[in-house]
KOLZA-927851 format. One line per 5 residues: their letters; for each residue x, y, z of N, C-alpha, C, O. Coordinates in Angstrom, 3 decimals, m for minus. Example, Ala and Ser with C-alpha at 12.3 -4.5 7.8 and 13.67 -1.06 7.14 Angstrom:
! residues 2
AS = 13.190 m5.690 7.800 12.300 m4.500 7.800 13.200 m3.300 7.800 14.236 m3.319 8.465 | 12.850 m2.250 7.080 13.670 m1.060 7.140 12.900 0.030 7.870 13.409 1.138 8.039
END
This chain:
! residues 115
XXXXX = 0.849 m1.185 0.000 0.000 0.000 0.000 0.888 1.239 0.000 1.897 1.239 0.705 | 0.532 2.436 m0.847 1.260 2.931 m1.178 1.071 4.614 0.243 0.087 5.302 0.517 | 2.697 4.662 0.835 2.781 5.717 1.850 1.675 6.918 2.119 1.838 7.703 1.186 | 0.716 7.366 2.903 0.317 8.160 2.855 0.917 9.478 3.335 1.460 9.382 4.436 | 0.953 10.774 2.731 2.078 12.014 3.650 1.270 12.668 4.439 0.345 13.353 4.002
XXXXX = 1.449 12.573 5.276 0.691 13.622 6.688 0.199 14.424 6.463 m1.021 14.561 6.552 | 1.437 15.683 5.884 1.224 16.844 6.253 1.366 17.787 4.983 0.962 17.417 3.880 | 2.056 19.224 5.226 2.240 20.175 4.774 3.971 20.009 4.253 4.446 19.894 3.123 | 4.566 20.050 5.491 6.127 19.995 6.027 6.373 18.963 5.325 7.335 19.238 4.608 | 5.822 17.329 5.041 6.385 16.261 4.636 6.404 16.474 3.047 7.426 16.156 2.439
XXXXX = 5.511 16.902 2.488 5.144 16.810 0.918 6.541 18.172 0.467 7.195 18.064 m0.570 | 6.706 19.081 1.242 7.947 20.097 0.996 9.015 19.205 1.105 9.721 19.045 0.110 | 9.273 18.573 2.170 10.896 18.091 2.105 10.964 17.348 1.036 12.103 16.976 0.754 | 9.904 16.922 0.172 10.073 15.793 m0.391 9.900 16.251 m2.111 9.990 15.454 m3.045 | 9.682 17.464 m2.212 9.763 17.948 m3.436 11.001 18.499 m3.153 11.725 18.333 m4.135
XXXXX = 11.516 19.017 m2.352 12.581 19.294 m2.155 14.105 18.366 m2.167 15.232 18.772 m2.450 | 13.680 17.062 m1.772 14.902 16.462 m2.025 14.742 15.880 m3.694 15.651 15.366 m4.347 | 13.344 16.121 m4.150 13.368 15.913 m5.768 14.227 17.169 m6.670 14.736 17.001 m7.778 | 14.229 17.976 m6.164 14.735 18.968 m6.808 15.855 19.001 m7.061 16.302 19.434 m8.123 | 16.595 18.498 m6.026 17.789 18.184 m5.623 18.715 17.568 m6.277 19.718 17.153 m5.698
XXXXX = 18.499 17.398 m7.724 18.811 16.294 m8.280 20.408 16.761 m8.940 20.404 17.850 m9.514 | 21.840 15.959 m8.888 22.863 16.543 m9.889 22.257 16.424 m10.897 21.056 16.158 m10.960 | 23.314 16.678 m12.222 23.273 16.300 m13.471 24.111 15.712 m13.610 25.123 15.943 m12.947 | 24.053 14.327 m14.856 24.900 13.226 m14.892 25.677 13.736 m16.186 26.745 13.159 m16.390 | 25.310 14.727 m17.093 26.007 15.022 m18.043 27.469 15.757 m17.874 27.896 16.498 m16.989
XXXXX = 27.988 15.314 m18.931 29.691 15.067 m18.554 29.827 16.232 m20.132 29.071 16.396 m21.089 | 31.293 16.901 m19.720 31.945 17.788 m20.720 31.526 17.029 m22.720 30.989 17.470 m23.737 | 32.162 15.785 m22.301 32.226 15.108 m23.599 30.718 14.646 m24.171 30.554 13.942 m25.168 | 29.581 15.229 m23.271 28.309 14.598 m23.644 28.114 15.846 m24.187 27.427 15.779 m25.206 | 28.538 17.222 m23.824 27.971 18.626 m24.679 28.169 18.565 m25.404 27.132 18.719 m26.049
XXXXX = 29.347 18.328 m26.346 30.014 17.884 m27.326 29.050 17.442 m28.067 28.362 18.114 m28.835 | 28.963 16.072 m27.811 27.884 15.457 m29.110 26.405 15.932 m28.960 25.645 15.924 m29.929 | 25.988 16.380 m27.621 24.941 17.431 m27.904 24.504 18.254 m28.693 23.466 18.414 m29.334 | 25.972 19.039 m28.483 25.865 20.095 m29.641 26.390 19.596 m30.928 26.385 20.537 m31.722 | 26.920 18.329 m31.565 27.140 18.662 m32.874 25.455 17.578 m32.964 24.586 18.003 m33.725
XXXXX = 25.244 16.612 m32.373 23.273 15.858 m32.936 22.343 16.798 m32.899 21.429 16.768 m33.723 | 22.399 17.545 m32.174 21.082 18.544 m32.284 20.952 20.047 m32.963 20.034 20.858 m33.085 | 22.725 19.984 m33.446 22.457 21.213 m34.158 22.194 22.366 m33.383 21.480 23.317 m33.699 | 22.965 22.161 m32.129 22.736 23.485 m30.925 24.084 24.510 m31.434 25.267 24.182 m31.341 | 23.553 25.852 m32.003 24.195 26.847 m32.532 25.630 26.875 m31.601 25.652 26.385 m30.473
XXXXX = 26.976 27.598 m32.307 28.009 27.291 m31.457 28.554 28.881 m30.103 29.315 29.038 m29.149 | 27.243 29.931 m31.150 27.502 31.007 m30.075 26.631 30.756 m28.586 26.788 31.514 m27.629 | 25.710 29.592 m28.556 24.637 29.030 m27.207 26.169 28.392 m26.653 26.906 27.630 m27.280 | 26.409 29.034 m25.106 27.164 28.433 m23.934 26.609 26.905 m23.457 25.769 26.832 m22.560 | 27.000 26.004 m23.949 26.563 24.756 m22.821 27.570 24.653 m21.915 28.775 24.705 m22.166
XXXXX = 27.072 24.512 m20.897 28.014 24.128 m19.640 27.046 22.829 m18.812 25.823 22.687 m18.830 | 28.047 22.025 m18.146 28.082 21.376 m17.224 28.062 21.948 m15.572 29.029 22.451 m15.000 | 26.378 21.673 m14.851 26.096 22.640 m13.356 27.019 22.157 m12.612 27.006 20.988 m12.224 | 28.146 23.204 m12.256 28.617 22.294 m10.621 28.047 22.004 m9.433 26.830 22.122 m9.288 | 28.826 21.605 m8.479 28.443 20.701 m7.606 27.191 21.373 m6.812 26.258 20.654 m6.455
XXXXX = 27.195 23.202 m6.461 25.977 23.315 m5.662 25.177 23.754 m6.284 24.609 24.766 m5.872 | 24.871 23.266 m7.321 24.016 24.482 m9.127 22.618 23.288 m8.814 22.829 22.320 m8.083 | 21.551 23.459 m9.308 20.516 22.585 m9.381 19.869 22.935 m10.367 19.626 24.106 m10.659 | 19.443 21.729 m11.124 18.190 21.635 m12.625 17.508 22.670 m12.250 17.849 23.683 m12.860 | 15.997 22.953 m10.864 15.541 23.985 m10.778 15.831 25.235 m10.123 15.048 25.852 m9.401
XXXXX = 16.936 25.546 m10.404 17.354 26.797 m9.918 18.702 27.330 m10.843 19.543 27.713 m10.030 | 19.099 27.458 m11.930 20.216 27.340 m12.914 21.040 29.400 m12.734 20.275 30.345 m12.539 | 22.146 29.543 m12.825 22.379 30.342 m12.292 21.881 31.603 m13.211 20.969 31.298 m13.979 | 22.269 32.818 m13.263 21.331 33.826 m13.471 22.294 34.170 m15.282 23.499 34.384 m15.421 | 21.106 34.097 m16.507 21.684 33.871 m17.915 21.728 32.531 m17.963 22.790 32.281 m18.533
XXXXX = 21.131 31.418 m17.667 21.057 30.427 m18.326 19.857 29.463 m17.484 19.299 29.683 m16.409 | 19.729 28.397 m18.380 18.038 27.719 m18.169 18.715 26.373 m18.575 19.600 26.318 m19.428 | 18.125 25.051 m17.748 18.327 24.146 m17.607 17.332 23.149 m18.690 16.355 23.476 m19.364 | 17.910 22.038 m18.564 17.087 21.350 m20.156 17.425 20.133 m20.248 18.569 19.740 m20.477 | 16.492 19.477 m20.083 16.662 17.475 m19.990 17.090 17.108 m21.478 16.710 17.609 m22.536
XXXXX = 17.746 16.364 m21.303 18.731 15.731 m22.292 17.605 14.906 m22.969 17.514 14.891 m24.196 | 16.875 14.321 m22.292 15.138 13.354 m22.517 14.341 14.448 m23.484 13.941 14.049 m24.577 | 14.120 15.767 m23.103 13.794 16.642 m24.082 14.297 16.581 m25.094 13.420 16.304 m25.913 | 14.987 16.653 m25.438 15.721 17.199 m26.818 15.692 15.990 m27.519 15.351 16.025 m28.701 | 16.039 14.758 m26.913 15.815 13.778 m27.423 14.162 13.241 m28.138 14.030 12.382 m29.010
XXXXX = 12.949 14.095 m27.416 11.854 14.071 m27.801 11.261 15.034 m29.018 10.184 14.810 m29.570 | 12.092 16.082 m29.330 12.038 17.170 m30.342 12.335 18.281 m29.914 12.269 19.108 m30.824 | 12.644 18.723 m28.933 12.417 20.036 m28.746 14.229 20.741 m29.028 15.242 20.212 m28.571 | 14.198 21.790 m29.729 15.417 22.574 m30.281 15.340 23.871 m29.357 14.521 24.407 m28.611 | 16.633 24.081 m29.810 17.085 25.722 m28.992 17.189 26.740 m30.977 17.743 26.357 m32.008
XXXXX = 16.630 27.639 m30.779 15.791 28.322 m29.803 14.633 28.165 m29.788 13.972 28.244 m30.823 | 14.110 27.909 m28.633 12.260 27.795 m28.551 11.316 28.690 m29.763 11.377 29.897 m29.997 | 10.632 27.874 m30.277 9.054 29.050 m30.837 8.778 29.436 m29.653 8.804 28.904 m28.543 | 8.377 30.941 m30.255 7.397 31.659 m29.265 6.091 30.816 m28.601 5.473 31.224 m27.618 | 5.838 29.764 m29.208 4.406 29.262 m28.528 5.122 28.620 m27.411 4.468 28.515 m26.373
XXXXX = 6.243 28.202 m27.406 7.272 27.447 m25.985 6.962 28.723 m24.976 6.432 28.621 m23.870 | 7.350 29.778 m25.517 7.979 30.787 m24.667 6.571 31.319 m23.864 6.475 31.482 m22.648 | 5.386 31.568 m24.998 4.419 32.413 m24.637 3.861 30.927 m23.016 3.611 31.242 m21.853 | 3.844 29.447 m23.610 3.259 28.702 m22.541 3.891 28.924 m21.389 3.149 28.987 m20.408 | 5.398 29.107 m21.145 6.428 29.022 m20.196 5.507 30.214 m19.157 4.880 30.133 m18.101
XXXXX = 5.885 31.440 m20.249 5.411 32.632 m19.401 4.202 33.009 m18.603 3.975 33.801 m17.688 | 3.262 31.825 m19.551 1.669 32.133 m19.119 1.627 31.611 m17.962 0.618 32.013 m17.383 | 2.435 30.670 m17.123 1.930 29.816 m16.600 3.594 29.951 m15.437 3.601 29.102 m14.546 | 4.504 30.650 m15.454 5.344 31.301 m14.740 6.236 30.170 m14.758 6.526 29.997 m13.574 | 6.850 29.275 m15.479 7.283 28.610 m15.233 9.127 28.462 m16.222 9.346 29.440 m16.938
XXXXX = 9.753 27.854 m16.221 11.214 27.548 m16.871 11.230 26.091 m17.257 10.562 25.121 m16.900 | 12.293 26.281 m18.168 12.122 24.721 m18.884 12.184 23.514 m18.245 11.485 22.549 m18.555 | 13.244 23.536 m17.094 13.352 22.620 m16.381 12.285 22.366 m15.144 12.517 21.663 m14.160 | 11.452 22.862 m15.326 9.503 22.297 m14.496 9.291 21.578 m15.069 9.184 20.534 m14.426 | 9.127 21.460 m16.113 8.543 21.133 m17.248 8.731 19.493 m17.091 9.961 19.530 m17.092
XXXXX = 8.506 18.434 m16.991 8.670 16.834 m17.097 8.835 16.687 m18.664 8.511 17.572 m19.455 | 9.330 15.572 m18.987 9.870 15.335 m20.401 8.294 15.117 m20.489 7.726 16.205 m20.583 | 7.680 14.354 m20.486 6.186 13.559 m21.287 5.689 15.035 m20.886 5.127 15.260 m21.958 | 5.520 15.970 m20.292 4.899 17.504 m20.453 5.559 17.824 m21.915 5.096 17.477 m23.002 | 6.719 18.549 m21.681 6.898 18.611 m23.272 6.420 17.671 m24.595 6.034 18.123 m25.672
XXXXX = 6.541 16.317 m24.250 6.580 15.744 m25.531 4.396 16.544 m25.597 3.920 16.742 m26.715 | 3.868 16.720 m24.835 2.479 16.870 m24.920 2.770 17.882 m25.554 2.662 17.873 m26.780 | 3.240 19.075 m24.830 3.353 20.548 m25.656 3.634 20.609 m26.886 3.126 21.564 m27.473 | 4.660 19.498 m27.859 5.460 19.655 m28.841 4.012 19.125 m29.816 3.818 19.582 m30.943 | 3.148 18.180 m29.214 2.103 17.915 m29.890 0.819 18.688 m30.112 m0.159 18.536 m30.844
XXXXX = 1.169 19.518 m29.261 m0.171 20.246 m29.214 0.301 21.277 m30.419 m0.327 21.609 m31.424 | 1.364 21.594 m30.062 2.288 22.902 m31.154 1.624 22.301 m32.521 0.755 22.915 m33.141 | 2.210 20.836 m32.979 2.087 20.302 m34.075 0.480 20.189 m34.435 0.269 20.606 m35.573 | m0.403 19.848 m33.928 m1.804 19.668 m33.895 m2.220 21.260 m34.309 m2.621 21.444 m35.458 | m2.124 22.460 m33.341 m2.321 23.548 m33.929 m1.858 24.505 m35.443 m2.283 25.361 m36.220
XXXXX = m0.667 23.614 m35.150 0.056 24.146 m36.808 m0.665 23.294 m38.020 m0.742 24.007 m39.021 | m1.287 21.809 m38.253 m1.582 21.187 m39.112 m3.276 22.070 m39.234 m3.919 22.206 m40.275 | m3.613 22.483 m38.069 m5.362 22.742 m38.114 m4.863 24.403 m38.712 m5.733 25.090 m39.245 | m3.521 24.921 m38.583 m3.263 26.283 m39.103 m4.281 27.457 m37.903 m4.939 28.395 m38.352 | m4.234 27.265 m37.017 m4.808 27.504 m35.686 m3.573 28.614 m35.476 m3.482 29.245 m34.423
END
């Protein structure tokens, strides 16, 4: 049976140690990042150090699942990326990969209806 959380305090620590997460990507993985996806060579990729976190990326740059990109999504965002991000206050790395892959479909669904 699956844990029930008490409280207020328990459901925080616990998005909180989700947040928490390193990144496993290594110097030599930007590399082929950037030459498979065709990520322009004036875009900075860097590797977060040790106290940097997915949701919190330091100030001039935005964090981005490797699972994304692998699902379609390119740099630089359409405005319909940007306008959803903004509507809804959020950065790329909120975002869950199967969220995007939805968004990238909805994009595509509105562009075929010419919406």
């Amino acid at each position: 049976m699956p844990r029930q959380l008490g409280n207020l305090e328990e459901l925080t620590n616990l998005a909180t140690t989700a947040s928490k997460v390193h990144s496993r990507i290594t110097e030599v993985d930007l590399e082929d990042i950037r030459l498979f996806y065709n990520v322009l060579i004036y875009m900075v990729l860097r590797v977060s150090g040790p106290e940097e976190w997915t949701d919190d990326p330091p100030e001039g740059f935005v964090a981005i699942y490797k699972l994304v990109m692998q699902q379609g999504l390119r740099l630089l965002l359409h405005l319909f990326f940007h306008e959803v991000l903004r509507d809804f206050n959020l950065v790329q790395c909120q975002i869950a990969p199967n969220g995007w892959s939805q968004m990238v479909a909805t994009f595509l669904l509105l562009k075929v209806a010419e919406v």
